[in-house]
C-alpha positions as CSV (number, residue, x, y, z in Angstrom):
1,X,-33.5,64.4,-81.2
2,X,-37.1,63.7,-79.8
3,X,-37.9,60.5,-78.2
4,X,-39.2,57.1,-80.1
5,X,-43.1,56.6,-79.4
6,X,-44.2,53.0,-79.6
7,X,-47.7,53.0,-80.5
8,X,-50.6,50.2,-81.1
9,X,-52.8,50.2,-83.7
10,X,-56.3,48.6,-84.2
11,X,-57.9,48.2,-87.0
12,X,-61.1,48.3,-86.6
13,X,-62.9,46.5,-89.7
14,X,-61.0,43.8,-91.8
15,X,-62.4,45.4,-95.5
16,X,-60.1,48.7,-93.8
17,X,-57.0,46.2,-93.3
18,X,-55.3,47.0,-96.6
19,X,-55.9,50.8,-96.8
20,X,-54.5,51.0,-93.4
21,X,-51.5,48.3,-94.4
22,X,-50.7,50.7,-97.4
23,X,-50.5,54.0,-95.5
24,X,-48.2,52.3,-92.8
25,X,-45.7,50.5,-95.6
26,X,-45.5,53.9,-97.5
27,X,-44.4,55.7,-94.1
28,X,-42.0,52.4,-93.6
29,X,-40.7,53.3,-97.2
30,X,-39.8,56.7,-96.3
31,X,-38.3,56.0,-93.1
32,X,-40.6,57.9,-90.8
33,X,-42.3,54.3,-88.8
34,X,-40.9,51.0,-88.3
35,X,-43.8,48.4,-88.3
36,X,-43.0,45.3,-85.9
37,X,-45.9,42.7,-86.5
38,X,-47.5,41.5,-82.8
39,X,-49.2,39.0,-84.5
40,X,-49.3,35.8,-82.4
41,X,-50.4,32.3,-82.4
42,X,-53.0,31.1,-79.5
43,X,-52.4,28.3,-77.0
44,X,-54.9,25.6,-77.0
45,X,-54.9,24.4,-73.7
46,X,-56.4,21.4,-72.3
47,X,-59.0,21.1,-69.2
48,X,-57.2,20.2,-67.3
49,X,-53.9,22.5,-67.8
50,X,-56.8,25.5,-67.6
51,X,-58.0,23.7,-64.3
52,X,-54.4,24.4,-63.0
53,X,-53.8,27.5,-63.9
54,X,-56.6,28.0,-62.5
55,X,-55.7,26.4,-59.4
56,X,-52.1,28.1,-59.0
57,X,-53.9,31.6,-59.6
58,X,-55.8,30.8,-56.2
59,X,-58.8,32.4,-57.8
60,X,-61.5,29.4,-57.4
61,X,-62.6,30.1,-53.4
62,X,-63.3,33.4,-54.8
63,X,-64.8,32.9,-58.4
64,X,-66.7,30.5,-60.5
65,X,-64.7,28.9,-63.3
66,X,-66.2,31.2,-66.0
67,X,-65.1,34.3,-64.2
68,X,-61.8,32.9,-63.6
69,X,-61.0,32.1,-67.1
70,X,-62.5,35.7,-68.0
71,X,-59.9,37.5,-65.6
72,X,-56.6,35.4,-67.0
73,X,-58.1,35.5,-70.3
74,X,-58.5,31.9,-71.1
């Protein structure tokens, strides 16, 4: 028996969401994929808590607060 391949899927245009949604849940229904939603819900952080992460990164000597929120995706 082959290896399982996990693989991540983009859809690209929301109007595309359900023909894409119906081709996976047919594959589903025959067995061939198992779909596992990744589907998660943000963090609002405050300020200050991005200030500290911020802080414990050690990234502000080397970057401005813009291009450290960029780089730990904030």
């Amino acid at each position: 028996m082959k290896k399982m391949k996990t693989l991540k899927i983009t859809i690209l245009t929301e109007q595309d969401y359900q023909k894409v949604t119906l081709v996976l849940q047919e594959l589903q229904n025959q067995k061939l994929i198992q779909i596992h939603s990744n589907e998660s819900t943000p963090l609002i952080l405050s300020h200050e808590q991005m200030e500290e992460i911020i802080d414990e990164s050690e990234l502000g000597p080397f970057y401005s607060e813009e291009e450290a929120k960029a780089i730990l995706h904030l």
